[in-house]
N, C-alpha and C positions, 0 to 999 in steps of 0.2 A: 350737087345731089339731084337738081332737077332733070339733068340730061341722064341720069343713073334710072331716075324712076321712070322716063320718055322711051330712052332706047333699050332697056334692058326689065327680063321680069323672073319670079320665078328664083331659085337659089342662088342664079348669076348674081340677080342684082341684088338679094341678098348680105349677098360675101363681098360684093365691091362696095357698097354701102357703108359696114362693117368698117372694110379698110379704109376707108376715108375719115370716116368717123375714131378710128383708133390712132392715126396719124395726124389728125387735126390736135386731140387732145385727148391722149394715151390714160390720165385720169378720169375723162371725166366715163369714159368709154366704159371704163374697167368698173365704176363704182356704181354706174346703170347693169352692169351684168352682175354683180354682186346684189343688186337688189331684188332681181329677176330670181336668183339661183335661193334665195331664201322670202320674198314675199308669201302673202298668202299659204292655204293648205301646202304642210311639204316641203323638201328641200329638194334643189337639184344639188345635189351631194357631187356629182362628177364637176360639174363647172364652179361650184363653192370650192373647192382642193385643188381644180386645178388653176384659179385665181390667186388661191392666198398663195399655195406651193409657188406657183412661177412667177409671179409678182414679189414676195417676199423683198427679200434682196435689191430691188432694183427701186420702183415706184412706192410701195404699200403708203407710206405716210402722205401722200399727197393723193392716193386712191382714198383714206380712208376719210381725210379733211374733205374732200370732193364727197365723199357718201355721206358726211355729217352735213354738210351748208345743204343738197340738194333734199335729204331724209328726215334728219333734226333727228337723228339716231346714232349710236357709233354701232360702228362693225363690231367691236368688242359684243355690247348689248345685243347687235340681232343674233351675234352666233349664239352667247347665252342662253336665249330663247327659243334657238330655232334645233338648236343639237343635244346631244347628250352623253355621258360617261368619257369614255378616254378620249373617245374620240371629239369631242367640247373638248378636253385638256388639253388636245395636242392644236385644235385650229384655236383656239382661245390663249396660244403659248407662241405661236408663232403671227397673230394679229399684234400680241402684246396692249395692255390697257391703254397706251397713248395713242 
């Protein structure tokens, strides 16, 4: 990472950052942008859907243990809190309580 922040600046190193970082450890990556996309004022609704949607399937239980040890919150709870109507029923359905 330190030759990433030396030689590179700006959205390059950005996005190479990113990749190193989601290749190092594809959890832990996934459950700081999950944090990001519902912290504070607001949701980022596009990167919260497009976490749970494309992750589902593959990572999610080991994104969401990674969001609980680093938050002392579950993913279940922030959506609770952070969404509402169908649209809480379908990301709160496809999080599932565990």
């Amino acid at each position: 990472m330190n030759s990433i922040d030396r030689e590179m600046s700006g959205d390059l190193k950005n996005g190479f950052k990113c990749i190193v970082q989601c290749a190092r450890n594809p959890a832990v990556y996934f459950a700081e942008r999950l944090w990001k996309s519902m912290k504070g004022a607001g949701t980022n609704d596009s990167l919260l859907v497009r976490i749970i949607v494309s992750r589902s399937e593959l990572d999610l239980v080991e994104i969401k243990q990674e969001f609980l040890n680093r938050y002392h919150k579950t993913v279940y709870k922030m959506i609770e809190g952070d969404t509402s109507g169908d649209y809480k029923k379908l990301l709160l359905a496809l999080v599932g309580r565990n």
